[in-house]
Backbone as CSV, one residue per row, in Angstrom:
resi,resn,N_x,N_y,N_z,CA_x,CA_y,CA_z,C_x,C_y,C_z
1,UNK,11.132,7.359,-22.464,9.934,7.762,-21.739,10.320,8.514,-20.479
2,UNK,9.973,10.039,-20.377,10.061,10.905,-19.113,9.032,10.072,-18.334
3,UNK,9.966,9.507,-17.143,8.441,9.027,-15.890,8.746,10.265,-14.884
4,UNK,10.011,10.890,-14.310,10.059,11.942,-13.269,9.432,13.270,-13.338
5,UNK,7.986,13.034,-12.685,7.264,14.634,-12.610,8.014,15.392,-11.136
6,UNK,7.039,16.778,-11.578,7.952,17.731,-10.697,6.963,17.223,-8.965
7,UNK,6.186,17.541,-9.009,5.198,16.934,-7.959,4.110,15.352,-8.571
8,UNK,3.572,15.925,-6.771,2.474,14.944,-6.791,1.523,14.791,-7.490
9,UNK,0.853,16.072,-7.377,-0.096,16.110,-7.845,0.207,16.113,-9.557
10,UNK,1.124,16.626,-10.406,1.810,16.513,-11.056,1.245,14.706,-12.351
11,UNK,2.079,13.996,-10.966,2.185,12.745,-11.149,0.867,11.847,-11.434
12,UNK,-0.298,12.284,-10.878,-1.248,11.863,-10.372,-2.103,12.108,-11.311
13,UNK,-2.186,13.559,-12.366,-3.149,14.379,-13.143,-3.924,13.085,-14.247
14,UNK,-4.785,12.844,-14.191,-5.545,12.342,-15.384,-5.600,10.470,-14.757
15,UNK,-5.348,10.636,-13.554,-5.490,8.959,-13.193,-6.181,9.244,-12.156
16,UNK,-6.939,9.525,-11.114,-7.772,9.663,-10.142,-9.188,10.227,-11.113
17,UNK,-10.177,9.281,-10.368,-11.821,9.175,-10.381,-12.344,8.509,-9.196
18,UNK,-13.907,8.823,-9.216,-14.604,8.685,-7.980,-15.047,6.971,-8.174
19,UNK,-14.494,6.181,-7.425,-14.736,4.877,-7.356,-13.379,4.097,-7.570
20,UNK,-12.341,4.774,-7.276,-11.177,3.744,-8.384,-10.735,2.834,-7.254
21,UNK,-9.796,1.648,-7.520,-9.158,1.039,-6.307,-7.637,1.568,-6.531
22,UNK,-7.116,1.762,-5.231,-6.051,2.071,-5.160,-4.700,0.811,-4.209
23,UNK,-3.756,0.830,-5.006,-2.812,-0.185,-3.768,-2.040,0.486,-3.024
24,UNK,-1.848,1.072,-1.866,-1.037,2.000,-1.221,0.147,0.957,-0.830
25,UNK,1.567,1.215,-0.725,2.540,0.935,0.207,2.422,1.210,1.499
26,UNK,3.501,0.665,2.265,3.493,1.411,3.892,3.136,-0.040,4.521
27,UNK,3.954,-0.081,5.974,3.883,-0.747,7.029,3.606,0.452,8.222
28,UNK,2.587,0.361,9.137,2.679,1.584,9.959,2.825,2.681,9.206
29,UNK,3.692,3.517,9.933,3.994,4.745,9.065,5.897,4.565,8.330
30,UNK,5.573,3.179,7.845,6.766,2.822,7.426,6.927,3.032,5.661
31,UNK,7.508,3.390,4.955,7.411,3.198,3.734,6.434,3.672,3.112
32,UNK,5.579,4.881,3.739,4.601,5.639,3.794,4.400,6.375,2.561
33,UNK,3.681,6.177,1.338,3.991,7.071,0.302,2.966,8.791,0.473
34,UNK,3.867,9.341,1.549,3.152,10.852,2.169,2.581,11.766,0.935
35,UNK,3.189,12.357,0.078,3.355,13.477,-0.388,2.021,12.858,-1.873
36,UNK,2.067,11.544,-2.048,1.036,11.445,-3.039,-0.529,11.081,-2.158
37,UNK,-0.450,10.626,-1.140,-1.802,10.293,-0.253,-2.124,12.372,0.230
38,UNK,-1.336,13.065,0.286,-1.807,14.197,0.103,-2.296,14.939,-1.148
39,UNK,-1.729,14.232,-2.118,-2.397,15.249,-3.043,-3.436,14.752,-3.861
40,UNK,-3.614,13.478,-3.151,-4.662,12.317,-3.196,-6.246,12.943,-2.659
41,UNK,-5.845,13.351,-1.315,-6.404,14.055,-0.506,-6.914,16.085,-0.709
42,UNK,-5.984,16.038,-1.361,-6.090,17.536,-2.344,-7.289,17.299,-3.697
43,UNK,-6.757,16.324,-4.199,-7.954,16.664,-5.292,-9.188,16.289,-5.243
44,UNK,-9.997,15.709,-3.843,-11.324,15.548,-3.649,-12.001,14.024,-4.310
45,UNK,-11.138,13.200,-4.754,-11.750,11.971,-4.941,-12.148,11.446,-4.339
46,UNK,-13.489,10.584,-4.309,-13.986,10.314,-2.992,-14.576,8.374,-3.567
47,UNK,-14.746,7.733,-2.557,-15.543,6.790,-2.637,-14.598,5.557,-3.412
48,UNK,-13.110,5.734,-2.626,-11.930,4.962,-2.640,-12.132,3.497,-2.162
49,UNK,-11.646,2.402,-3.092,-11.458,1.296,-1.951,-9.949,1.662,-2.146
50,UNK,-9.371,1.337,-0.538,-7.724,1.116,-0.755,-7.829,-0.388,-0.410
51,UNK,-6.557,-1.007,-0.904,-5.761,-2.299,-0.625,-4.570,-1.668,0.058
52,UNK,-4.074,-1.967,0.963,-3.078,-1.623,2.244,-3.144,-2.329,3.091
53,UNK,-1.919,-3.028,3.610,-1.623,-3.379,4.858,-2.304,-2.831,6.129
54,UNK,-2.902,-1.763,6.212,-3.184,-0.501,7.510,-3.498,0.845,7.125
55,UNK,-4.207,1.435,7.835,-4.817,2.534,7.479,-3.907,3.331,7.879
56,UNK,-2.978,3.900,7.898,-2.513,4.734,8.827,-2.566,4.527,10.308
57,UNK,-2.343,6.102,10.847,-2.897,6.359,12.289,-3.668,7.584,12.160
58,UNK,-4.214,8.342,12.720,-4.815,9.184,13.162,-3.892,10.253,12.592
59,UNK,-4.904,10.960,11.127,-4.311,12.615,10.286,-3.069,11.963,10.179
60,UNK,-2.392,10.604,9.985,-0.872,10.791,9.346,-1.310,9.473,8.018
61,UNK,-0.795,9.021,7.363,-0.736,8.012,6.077,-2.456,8.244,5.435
62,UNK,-2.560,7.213,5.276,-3.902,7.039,4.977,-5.398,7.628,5.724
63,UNK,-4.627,7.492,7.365,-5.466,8.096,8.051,-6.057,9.606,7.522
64,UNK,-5.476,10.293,7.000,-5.466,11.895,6.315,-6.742,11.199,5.666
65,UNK,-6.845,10.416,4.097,-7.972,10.134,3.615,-9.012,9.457,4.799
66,UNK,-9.096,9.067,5.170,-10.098,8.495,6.187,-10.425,9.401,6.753
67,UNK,-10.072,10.841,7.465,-10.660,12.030,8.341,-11.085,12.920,7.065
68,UNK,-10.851,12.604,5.913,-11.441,13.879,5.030,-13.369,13.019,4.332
69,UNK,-12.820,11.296,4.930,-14.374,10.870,4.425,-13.840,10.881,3.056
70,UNK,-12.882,10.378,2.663,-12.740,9.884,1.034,-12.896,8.156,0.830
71,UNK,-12.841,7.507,1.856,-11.917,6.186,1.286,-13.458,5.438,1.779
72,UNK,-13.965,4.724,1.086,-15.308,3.921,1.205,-15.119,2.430,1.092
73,UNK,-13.949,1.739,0.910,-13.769,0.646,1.677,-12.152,0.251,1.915
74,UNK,-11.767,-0.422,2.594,-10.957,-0.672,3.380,-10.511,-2.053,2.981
75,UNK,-9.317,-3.034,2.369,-8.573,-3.982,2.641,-7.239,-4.540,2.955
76,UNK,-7.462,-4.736,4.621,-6.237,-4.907,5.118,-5.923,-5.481,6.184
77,UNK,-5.033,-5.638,6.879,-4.779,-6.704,7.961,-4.682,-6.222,9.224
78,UNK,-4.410,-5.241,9.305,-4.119,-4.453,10.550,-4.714,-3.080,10.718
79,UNK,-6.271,-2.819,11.336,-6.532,-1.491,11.357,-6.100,-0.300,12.984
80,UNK,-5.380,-1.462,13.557,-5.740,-1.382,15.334,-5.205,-0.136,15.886
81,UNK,-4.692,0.935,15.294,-4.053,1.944,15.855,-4.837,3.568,15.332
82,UNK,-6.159,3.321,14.629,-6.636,4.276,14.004,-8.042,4.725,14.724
83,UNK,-8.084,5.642,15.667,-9.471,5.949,15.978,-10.714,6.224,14.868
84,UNK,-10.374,6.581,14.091,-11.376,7.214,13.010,-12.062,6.274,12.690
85,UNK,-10.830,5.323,11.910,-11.256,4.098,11.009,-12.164,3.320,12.235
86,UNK,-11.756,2.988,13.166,-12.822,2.345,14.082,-14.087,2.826,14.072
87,UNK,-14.173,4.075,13.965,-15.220,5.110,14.847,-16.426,4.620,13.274
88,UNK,-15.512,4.875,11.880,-16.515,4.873,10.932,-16.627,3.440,10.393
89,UNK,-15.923,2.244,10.813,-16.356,1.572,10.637,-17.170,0.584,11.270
90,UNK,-17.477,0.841,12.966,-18.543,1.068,14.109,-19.656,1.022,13.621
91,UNK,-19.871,2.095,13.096,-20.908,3.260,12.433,-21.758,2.628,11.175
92,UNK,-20.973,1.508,10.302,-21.116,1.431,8.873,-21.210,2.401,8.079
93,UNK,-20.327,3.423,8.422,-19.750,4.199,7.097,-18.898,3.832,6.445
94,UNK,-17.826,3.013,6.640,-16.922,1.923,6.092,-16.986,0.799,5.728
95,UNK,-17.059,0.279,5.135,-16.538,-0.586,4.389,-15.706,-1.799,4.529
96,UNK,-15.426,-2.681,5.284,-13.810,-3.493,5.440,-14.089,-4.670,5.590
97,UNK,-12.825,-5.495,4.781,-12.277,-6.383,4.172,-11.094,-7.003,5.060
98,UNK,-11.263,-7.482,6.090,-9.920,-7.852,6.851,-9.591,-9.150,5.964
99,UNK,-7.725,-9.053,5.924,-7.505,-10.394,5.274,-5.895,-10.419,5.726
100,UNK,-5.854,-11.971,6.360,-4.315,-11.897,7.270,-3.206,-11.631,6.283
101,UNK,-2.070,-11.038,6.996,-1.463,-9.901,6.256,-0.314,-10.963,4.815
102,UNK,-0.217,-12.238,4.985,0.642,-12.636,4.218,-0.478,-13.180,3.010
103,UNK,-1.855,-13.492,3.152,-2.387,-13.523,2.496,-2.897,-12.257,1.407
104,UNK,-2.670,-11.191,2.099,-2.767,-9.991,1.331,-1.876,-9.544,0.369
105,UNK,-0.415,-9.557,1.182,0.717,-9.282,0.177,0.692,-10.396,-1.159
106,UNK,0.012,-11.659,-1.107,0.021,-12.665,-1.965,-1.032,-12.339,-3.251
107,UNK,-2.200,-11.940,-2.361,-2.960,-11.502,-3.819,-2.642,-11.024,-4.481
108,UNK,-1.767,-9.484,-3.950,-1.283,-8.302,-4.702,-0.237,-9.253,-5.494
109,UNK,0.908,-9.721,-4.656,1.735,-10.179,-5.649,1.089,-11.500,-7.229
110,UNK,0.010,-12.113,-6.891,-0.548,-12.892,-8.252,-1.501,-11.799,-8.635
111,UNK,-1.883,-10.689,-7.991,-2.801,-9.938,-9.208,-1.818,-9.446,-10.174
112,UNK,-0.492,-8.722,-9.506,0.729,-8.272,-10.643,0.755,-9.434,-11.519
113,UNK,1.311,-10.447,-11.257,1.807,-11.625,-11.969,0.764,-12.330,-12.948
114,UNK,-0.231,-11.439,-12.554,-1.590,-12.356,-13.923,-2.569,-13.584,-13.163
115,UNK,-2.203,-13.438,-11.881,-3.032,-14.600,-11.436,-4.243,-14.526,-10.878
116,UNK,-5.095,-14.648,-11.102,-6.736,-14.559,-10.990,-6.555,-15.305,-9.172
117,UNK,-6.257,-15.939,-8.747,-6.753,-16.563,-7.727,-5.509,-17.637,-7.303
118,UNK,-5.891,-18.069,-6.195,-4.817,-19.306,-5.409,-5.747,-19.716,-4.290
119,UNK,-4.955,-20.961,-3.922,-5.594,-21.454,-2.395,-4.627,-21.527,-1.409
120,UNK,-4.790,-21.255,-0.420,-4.503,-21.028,0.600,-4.706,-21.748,2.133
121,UNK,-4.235,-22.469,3.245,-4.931,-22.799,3.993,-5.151,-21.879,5.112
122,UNK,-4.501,-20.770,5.251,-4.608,-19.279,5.962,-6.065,-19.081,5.856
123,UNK,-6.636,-19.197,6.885,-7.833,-18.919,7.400,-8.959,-20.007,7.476
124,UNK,-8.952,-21.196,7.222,-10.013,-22.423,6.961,-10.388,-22.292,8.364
125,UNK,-11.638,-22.778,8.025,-12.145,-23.230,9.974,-12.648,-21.282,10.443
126,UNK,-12.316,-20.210,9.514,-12.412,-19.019,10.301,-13.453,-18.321,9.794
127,UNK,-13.767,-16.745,10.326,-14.456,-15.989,9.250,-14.141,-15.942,7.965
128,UNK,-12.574,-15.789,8.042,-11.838,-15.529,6.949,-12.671,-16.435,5.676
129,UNK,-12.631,-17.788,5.918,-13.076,-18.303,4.937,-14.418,-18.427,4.487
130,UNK,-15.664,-17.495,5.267,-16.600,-17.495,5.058,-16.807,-16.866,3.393
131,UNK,-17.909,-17.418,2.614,-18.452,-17.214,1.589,-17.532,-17.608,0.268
132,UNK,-16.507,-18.251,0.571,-15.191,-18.589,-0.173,-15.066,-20.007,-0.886
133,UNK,-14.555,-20.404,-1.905,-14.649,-21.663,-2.138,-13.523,-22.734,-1.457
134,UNK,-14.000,-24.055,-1.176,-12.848,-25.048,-0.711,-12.940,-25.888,-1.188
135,UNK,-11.728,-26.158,-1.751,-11.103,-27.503,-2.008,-9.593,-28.125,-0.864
136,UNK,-9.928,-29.394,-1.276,-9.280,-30.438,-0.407,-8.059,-30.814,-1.200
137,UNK,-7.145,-30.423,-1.402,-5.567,-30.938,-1.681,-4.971,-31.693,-0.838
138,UNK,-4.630,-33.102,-1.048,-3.667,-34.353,-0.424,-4.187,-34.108,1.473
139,UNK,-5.953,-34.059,1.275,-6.234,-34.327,2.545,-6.419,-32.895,3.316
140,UNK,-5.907,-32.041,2.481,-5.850,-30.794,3.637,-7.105,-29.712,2.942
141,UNK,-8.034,-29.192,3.496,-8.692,-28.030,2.988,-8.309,-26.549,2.801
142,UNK,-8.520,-26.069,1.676,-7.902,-24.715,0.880,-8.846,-23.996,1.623
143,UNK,-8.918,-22.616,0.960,-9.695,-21.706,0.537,-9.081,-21.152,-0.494
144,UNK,-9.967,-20.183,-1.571,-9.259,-19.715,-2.806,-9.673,-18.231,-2.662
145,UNK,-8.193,-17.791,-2.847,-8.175,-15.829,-2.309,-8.098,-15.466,-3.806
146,UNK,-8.629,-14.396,-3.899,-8.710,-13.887,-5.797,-7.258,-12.879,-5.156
147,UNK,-7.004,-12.266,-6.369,-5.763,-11.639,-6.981,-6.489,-10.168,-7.001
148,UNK,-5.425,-9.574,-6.296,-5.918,-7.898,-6.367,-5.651,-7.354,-7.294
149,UNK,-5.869,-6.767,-8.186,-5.516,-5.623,-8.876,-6.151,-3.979,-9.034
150,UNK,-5.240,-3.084,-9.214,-6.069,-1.662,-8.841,-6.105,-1.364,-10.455
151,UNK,-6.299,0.448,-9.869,-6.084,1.466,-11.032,-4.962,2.034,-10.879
152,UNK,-4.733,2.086,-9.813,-3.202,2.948,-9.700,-3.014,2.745,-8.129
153,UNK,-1.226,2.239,-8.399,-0.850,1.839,-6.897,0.636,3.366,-6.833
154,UNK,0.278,3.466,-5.457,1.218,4.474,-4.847,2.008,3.699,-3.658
155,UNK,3.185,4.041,-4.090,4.763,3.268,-3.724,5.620,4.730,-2.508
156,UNK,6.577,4.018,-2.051,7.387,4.834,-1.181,8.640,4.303,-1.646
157,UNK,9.283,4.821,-2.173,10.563,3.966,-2.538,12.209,5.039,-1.808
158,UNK,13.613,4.191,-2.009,14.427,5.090,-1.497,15.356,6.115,-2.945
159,UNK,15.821,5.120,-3.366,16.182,5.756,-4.355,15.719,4.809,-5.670
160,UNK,16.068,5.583,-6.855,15.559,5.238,-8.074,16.525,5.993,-8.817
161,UNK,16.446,4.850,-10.404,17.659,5.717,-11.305,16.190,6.454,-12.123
162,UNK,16.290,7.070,-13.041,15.792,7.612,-14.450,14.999,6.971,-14.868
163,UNK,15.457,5.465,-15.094,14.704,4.683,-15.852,13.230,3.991,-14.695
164,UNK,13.167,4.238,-13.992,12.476,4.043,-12.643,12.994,2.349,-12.065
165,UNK,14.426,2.180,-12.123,14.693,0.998,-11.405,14.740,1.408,-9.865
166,UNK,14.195,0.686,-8.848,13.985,1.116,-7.588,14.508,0.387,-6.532
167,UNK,15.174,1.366,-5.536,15.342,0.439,-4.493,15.153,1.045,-3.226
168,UNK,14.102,-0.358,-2.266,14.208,0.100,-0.800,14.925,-0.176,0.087
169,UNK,14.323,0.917,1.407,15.793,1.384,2.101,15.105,-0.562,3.764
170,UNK,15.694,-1.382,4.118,15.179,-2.022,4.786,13.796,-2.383,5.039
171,UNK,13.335,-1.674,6.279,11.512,-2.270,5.871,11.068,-1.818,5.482
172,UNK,11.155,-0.660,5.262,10.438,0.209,4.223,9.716,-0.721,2.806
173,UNK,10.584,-1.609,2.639,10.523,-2.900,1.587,9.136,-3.347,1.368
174,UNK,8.779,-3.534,3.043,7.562,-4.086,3.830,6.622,-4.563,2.244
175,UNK,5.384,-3.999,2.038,4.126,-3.488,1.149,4.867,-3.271,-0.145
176,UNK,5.514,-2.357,-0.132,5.541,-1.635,-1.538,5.687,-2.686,-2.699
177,UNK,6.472,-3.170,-2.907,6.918,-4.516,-3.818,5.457,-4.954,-4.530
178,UNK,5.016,-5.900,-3.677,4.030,-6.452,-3.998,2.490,-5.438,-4.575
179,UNK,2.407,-4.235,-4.213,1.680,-3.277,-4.230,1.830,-2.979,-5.433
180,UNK,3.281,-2.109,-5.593,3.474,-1.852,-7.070,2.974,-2.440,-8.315
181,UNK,3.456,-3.546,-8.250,2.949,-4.736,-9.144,1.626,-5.222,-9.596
182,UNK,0.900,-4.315,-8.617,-0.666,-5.158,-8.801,-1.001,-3.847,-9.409
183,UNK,-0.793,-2.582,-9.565,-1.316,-1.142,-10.183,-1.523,-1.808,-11.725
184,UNK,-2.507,-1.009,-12.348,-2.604,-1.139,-14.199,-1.011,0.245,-14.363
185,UNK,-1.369,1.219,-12.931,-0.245,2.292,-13.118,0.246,2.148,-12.298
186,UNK,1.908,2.269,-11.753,2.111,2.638,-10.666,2.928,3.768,-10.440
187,UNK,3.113,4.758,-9.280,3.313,5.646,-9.319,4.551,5.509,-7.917
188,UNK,6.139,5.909,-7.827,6.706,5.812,-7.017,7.363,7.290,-6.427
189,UNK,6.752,7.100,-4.972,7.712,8.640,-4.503,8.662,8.219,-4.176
190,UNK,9.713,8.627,-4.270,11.315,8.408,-3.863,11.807,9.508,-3.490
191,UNK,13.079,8.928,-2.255,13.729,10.267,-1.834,15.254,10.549,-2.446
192,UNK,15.267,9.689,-4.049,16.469,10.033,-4.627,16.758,9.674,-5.483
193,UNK,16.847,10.658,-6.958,17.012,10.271,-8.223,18.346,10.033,-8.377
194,UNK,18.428,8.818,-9.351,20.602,8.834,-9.567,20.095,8.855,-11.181
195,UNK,21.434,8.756,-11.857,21.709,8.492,-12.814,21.823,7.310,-13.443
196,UNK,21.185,6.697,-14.598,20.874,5.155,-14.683,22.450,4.931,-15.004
197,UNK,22.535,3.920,-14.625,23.747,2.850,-14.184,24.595,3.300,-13.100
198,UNK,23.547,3.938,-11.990,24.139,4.051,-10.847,23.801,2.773,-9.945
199,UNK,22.730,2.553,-10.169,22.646,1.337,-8.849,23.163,-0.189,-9.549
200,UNK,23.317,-0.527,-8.503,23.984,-2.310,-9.007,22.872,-2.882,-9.048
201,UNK,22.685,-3.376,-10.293,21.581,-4.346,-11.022,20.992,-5.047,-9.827
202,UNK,22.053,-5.819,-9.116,21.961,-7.013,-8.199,21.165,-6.366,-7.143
203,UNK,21.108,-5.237,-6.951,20.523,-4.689,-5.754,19.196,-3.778,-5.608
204,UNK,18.839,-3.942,-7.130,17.114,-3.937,-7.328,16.406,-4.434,-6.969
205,UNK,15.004,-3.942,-6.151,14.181,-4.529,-5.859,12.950,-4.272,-6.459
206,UNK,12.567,-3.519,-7.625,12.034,-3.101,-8.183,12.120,-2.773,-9.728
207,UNK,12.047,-3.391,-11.024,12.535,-3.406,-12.283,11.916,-1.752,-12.530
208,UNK,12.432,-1.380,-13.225,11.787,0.004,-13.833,10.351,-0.104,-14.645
209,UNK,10.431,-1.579,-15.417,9.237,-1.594,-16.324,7.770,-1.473,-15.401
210,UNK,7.572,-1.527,-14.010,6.637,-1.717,-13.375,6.295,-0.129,-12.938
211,UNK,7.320,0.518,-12.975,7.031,2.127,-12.664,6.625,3.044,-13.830
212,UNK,5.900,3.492,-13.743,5.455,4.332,-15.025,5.597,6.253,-14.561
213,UNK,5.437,6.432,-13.213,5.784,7.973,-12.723,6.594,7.539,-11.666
214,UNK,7.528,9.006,-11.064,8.212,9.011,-10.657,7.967,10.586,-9.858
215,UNK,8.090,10.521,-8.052,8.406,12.118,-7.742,9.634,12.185,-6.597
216,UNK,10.879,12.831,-6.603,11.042,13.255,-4.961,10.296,13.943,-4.151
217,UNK,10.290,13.578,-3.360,9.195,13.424,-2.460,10.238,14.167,-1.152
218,UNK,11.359,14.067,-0.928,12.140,14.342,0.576,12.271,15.733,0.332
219,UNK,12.300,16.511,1.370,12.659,15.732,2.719,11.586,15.484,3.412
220,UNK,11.677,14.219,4.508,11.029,13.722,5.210,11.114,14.377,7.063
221,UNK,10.003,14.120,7.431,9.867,14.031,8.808,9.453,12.700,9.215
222,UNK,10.478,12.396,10.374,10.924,11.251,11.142,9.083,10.831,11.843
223,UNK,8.430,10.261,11.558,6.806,9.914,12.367,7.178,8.224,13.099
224,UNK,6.972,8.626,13.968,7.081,7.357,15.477,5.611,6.978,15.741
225,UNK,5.234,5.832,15.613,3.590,5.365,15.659,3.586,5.273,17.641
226,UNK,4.672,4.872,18.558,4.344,4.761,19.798,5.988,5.579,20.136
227,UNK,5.780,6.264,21.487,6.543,6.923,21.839,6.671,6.175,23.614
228,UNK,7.892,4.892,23.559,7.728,4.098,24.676,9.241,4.729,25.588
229,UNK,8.270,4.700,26.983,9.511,5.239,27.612,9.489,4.491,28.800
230,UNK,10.775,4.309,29.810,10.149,3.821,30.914,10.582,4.844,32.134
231,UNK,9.937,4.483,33.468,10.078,5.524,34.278,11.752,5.405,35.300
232,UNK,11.712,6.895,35.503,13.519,6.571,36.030,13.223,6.194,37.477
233,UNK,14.147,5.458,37.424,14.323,4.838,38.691,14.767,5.708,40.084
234,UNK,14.491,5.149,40.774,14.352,6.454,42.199,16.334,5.882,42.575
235,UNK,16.299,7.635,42.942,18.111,7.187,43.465,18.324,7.023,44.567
């Protein structure tokens, strides 16, 4: 099975419609899958829920769909660095689903794994657990988080062999994993094809059977979410 297309958009042809859910990768602008959230953004689909950790920031990750008015709801843990997303979800033009961030990566990871649901004590006593069911295990009260699953999840990966075995580069790690896994498709940009039985088995973080496309995606530009400096000291 050829999974390596030449592009994004490429990659993407015949799996985007108006309503689909999508699982994006990315911490910040970490592990950012750029080059497919653009051509995401190229072909005019509109009326997106994403599952993501974070929206972006402002015209960079996800943020790009959010200023074009594509993405109609929002689930994720961290929106705090995005004017837009504030501005439209202020407004109720948005949509959102806050859910604390280890509880998120968990759905994704039991929606991959087949699991309809779990309990959790992450959030009892909060909003979080409003409208949710509880049960009481050995004295302590749950809540039960359902299992995400999309239509197609978009990955950031570092390198990859042929067969789409994948591996990330440190945090980049962050999202993607668990993301991947929850797609019916998933789709990985990488910044480097090898030759299968180049990478050491042991050092997969990603089986190939979970990847179904494949693009390089590099080269990259270096994106810094805060630019901290301090002031020089008088001589």
């Amino acid at each position: 099975m050829k999974k390596l297309y030449t592009d994004a958009a490429t990659a993407l042809d015949g799996l985007l419609f108006d309503g689909m859910t999508i699982c994006a990768g990315g911490f910040g602008l970490c592990g950012v899958p750029e080059r497919l959230i653009d051509a995401i953004r190229a072909s005019g689909v509109r009326d997106l829920t994403i599952a993501s950790n974070n929206a972006g920031v402002d015209n960079e990750g996800l943020g790009k769909l959010l200023r074009s008015r594509q993405v109609k709801k929002m689930i994720s843990s961290y929106v705090g660095e995005n004017k837009e997303f504030e501005r439209q979800y202020l407004s109720g033009e948005l949509e959102v689903e806050f859910c604390p961030q280890g509880t998120l990566a968990e759905r994704c990871r039991a929606g991959g794994a087949g699991i309809p649901g779990f309990y959790t004590r992450t959030g009892v006593g909060t909003q979080v657990a409003e409208g949710k069911e509880v049960k009481t295990f050995d004295g302590e009260e749950y809540i039960l988080e359902r299992g995400i699953r999309s239509d197609v999840s978009i990955i950031k990966g570092w390198k990859a062999d042929e067969s789409g075995n994948l591996v990330f580069r440190k945090t980049a790690r962050n999202f993607n994993q668990p993301m991947a896994t929850a797609g019916r498709i998933c789709i990985a940009e990488v910044e480097e094809v090898v030759p299968v039985g180049s990478l050491d088995p042991d050092a997969i973080h990603l089986p190939g059977i979970y990847v179904k496309r494949m693009i390089v995606g590099a080269p990259y530009d270096k994106r810094i979410e805060f630019h901290t400096v301090r002031e020089r000291e008088a001589v």
